[in-house]
C-alpha positions, 0 to 999 in steps of 0.5 A, a space after each residue: 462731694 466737697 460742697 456737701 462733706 463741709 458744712 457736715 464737718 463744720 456742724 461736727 467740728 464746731 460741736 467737739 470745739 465746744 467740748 474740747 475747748 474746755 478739757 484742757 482746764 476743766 479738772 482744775 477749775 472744777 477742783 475749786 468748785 464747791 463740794 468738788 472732790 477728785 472722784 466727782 471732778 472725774 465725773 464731770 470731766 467725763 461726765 458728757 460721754 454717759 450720757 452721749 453713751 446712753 442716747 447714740 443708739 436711740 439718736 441713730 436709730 431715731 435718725 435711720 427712721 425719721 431723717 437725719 436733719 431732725 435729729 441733729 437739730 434736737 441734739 444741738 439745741 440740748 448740747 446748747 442748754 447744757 452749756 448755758 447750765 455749765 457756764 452758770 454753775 457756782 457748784 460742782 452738781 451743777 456743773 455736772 448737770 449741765 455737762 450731763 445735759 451737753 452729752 444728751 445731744 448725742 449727734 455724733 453718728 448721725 452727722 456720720 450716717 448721714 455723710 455716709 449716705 451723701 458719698 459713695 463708698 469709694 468717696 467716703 474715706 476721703 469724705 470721712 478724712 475730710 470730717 476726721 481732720 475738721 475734728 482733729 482741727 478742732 481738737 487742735 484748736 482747743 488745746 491752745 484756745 482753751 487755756 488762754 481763753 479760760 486764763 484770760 475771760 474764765 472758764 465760764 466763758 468757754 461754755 458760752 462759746 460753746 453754747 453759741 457755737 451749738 446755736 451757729 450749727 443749726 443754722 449751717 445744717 439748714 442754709 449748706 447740707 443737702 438732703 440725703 438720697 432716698 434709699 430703698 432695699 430688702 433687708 430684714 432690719 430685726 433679723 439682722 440686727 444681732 448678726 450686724 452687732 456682733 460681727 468681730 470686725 465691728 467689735 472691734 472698731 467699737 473696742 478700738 473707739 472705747 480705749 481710744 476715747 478712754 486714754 484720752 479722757 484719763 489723759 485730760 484727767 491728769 495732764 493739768 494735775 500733776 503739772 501743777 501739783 508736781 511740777 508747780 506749774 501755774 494754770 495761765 502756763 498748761 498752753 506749753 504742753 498743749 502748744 507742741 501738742 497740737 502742732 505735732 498731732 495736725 502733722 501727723 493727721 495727713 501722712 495717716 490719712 494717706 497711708 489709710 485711704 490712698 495705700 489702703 492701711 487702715 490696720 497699720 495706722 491704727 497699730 502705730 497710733 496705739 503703740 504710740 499711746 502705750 510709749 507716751 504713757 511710759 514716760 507720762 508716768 516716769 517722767 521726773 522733769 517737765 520736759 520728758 512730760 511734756 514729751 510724752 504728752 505730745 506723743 499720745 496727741 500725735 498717736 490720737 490725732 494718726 486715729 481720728 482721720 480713719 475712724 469713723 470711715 473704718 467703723 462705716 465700712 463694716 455697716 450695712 446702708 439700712 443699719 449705718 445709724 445704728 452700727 455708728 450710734 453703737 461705735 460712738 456709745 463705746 467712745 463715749 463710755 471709754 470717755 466717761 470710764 477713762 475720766 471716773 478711773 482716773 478720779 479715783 485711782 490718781 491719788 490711791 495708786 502711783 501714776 507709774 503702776 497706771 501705765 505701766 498697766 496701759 502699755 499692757 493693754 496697748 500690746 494686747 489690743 495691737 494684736 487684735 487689730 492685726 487679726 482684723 481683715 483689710 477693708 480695702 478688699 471690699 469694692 462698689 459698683 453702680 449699675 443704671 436701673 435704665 440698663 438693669 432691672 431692678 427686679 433682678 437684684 434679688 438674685 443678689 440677695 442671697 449670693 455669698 460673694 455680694 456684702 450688700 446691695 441697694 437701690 438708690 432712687 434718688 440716682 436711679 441705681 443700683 449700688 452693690 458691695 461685693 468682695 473682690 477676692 471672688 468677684 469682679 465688677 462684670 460677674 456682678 454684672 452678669 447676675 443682673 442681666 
């Protein structure tokens, strides 16, 4: 699994290295540029995420018909052109093309369906753990590398490194990932299709995904502002936020990747990271010294950095194998528009209303959303069996079509088995069995 889950989650990593290295510095280097003003440095700032909102569903779609390995080339190769144009932008229309043009190249739940194709279920919170932690790593990363970087050669530099990174990917997707598995099944895509989209449980991932993307971006809106403007920081110093920033978040990644995937509380994790967003936000936006803000920045990379592991996996495990492009290419469309909501809002509310009116609006919301994930059901419920077409017969599987205790079923030619998703609170491996036989 390991040899296989790597290069996809380098491929993923090296591409949100690219767009992370820039966060922590973009709103303030696009202030400067000309025509800049904060309403359109918000835009550029989360501008990347309307686009990749818009093209996740058709790159999912696009995938799940014509193969994954085409369409993540494609989406590199626009990620790459957008960065060259964002590297050499004298304007901020400019800049925001090119930032436009980054998001088009929408492979985020592509290299996740395809993963999720690669690994058994019982495998892929580990394998999305693995993914998860690469683009936590990288995140990480970014948050000390960005500003030294863009401090010492410019920020202009940064969109090089990306535009080489976005180039090394392709070659990566062709020399290490495998080819995923040839997989056959029964269902009817167009008359699942608006069950699949509004199942509560998937709502809510895709609710989960919006915010979370949302606080994130506004976060990287006003971090760099209001340390210079209040605090009058210089630019060459926001490493000191970021630094404790990441060491705490690459900390907090495994202790939630354990509880998640080995004890199975993907629901208790995600209300701890939540609750930490609604405190940093607290004192983000009471703070009258640099060191409770700093202190508040740190507690929401911490709390973002517990989600981000168990992510994915979690939306995953909610999709049916026919629909696993689609379902994660809508999941990725809600973070990206809670990216680009989270940046806009936050150029247009940061000078009109107070910063501590902001969160303590955010800490209601928080409260809310907790609650709505504690409705959600445990997914760890859910098991997997793998049955040998040499032992059962494949024409019998339809018996599983319509049975209430069976979530899916489908043959994986490539293995020669037969791969069914059933409850465990009503049925057990050898009654699945039993239907087969």
């Amino acid at each position: 699994m390991i040899k296989s889950i790597i290069p996809l989650s380098s491929i993923i990593a090296l591409r949100f290295l690219g767009l992370f290295l820039v966060l922590p510095v973009l709103s303030a280097y696009a202030m400067n540029l000309k025509g800049a003003t904060t309403e359109i440095v918000g835009i550029v700032v989360g501008g990347y995420a309307l686009t990749q909102m818009l093209f996740q569903v058709p790159f999912g779609v696009m995938s799940d018909k014509l193969g994954r390995k085409g369409t993540i080339v494609t989406g590199l190769l626009l990620f790459a052109i957008g960065s060259y144009f964002c590297a050499i932008s004298e304007d901020i229309y400019t800049l925001m093309f090119g930032r436009f043009l980054q998001g088009a190249g929408a492979i985020g739940a592509v290299v996740t369906a395809m993963i999720s194709d690669i690994v058994k279920e019982e495998q892929r919170p580990k394998a999305m753990a693995v993914m998860g932690s690469f683009i936590a790593m990288s995140f990480a990363i970014s948050m000390l590398a960005g500003p030294t970087i863009g401090a010492i050669a410019g920020v202009q530099t940064l969109f090089y490194i990306t535009m080489v990174l976005a180039l090394a990917s392709i070659i990566i997707l062709f020399k290490a990932v495998p080819n995923p598995p040839h997989i056959t099944h029964t269902y009817n895509a167009k008359a699942n299709l608006i069950d699949t989209l509004a199942n509560a449980n998937i709502l809510k991932m895709q609710l989960t995904n919006f915010l979370q993307k949302g606080l994130m971006t506004f976060a990287f809106m006003i971090i760099p502002m209001v340390l210079i403007k209040n605090f009058q920081w210089d630019f060459s110093e926001l490493w000191k936020v970021y630094l404790p920033a990441m060491i705490v978040g690459v900390l907090s990644m495994a202790p939630a990747a354990i509880l998640a995937e080995k004890k199975g509380k993907y629901k208790e994790v995600l209300m701890i990271g939540i609750a930490f967003f609604g405190v940093s936000y607290l004192i983000i936006g009471t703070s009258t010294t640099s060191l409770a803000f700093i202190l508040g920045v740190v507690i929401f990379f911490s709390g973002f950095n517990m989600h981000e592991p168990i992510m994915q996996s979690l939306a995953s495990k909610f999709a049916k194998v026919h629909q696993r492009g689609l379902v994660l290419g809508v999941f990725n469309s809600f973070g990206y528009l809670g990216t680009f909501i989270g940046g806009l809002l936050g150029g247009i509310f940061f000078e009109d209303v107070s910063l501590s009116t902001l969160v303590i609006v955010i800490a209601i919301i928080c409260i809310v959303w907790i609650v709505l994930i504690a409705t959600m059901p445990n997914p760890a419920k859910k098991k997997m069996s793998y049955l040998n077409l040499d032992e059962f017969n494949r024409e019998n599987a339809n018996k599983l079509h319509d049975n209430k205790n069976i979530d899916e079923w489908y043959i994986n030619e490539s293995e020669k088995i037969i791969v069914v998703k059933y409850d465990s609170n009503l049925i057990d491996e050898q009654g699945v069995k039993s239907l087969l036989k």
